[in-house]
C-alpha positions in Angstrom: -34.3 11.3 15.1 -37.8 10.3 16.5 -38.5 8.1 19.8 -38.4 4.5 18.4 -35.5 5.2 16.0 -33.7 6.2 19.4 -35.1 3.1 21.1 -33.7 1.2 17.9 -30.3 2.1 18.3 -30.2 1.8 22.0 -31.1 -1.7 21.7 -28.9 -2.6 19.3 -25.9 -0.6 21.7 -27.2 -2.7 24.5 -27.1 -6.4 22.2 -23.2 -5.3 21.4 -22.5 -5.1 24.8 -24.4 -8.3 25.9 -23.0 -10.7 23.1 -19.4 -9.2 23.5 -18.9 -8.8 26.9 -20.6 -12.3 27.1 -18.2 -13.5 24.8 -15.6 -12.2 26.8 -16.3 -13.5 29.9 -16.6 -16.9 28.8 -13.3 -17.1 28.5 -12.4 -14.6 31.9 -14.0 -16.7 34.6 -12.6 -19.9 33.6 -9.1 -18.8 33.1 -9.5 -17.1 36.5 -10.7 -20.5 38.2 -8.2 -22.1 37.0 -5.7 -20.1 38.1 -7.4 -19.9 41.4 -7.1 -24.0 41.4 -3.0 -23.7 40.9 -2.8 -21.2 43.9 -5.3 -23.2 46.1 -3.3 -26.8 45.3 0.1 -24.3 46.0 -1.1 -23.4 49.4 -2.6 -26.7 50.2 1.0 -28.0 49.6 2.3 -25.3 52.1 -0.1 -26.2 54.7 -0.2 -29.8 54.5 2.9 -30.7 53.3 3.0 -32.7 50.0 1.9 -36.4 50.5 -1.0 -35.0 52.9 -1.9 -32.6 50.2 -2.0 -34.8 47.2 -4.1 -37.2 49.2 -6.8 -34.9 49.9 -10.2 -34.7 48.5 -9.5 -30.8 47.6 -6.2 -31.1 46.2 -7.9 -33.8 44.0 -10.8 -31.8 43.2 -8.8 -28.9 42.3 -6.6 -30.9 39.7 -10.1 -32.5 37.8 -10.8 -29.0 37.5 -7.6 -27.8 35.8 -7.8 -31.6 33.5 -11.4 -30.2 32.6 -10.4 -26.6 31.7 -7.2 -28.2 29.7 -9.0 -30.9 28.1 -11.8 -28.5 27.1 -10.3 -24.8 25.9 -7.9 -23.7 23.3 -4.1 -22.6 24.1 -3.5 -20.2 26.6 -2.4 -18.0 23.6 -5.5 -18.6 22.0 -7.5 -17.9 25.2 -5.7 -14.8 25.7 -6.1 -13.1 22.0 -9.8 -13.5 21.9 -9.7 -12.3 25.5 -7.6 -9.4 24.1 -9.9 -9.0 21.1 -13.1 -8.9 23.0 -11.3 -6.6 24.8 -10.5 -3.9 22.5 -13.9 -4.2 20.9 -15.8 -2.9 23.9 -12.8 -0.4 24.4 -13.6 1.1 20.7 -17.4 0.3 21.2 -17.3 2.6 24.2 -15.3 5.2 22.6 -17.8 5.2 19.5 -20.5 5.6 22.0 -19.1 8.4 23.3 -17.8 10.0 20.5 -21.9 9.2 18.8 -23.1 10.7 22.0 -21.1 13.8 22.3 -22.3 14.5 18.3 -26.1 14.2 19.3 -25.5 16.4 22.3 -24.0 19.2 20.7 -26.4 19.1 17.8 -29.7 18.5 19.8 -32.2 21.0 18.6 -30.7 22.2 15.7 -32.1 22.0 11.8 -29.9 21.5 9.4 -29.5 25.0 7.0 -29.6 25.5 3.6 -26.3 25.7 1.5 -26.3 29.4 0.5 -24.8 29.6 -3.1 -24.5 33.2 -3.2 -26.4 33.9 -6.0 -29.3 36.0 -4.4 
């Protein structure tokens, strides 16, 4: 394999990881805000007490977020599978990569022989 067919590949390795791990995490840190929001507005409740809670600019701030997220994403089920999916696709994309790199590392350096036929 010469230089720029290496270079190739490693760029194309690096553009799966990009796309899917962006892909990913476009659904990660929302879901994670949100369920930061829930636990802020839960604590709020416990420190404040109710009435005082739901009056206050945080509380309120916290809920347009979660009306956002709900209003603007699929099901959680939905959310989650393509999470899941994105998921396993790195998992098996690292495991190729490993499994690709352990090939080229054991065969570095070597030519390829001949099939001998026996007839000499």
């Amino acid at each position: 394999m010469n230089t720029n067919t290496k270079r190739m590949v490693l760029a194309a390795i690096a553009a799966f990881y990009v796309v899917v791990g962006g892909l990913w995490s476009t659904h990660y840190f929302p879901l994670k805000k949100f369920e930061a929001q829930v636990e802020r507005q839960s604590e709020l409740i416990k420190e404040m007490g109710f009435d005082a809670a739901y009056e206050s600019k945080e509380y309120n701030d916290a809920e347009a977020y979660q009306h956002h997220y709900v209003a603007t994403t699929p099901s959680l089920d939905v959310t989650l599978g393509k999470m899941a999916f994105y998921k396993n696709l790195l998992f098996w994309g690292t495991i190729a990569l490993a499994a690709g790199g352990g090939v080229l590392f054991l065969t570095r350096g070597r030519k390829s022989q001949p099939a001998q036929t026996g007839a000499q």
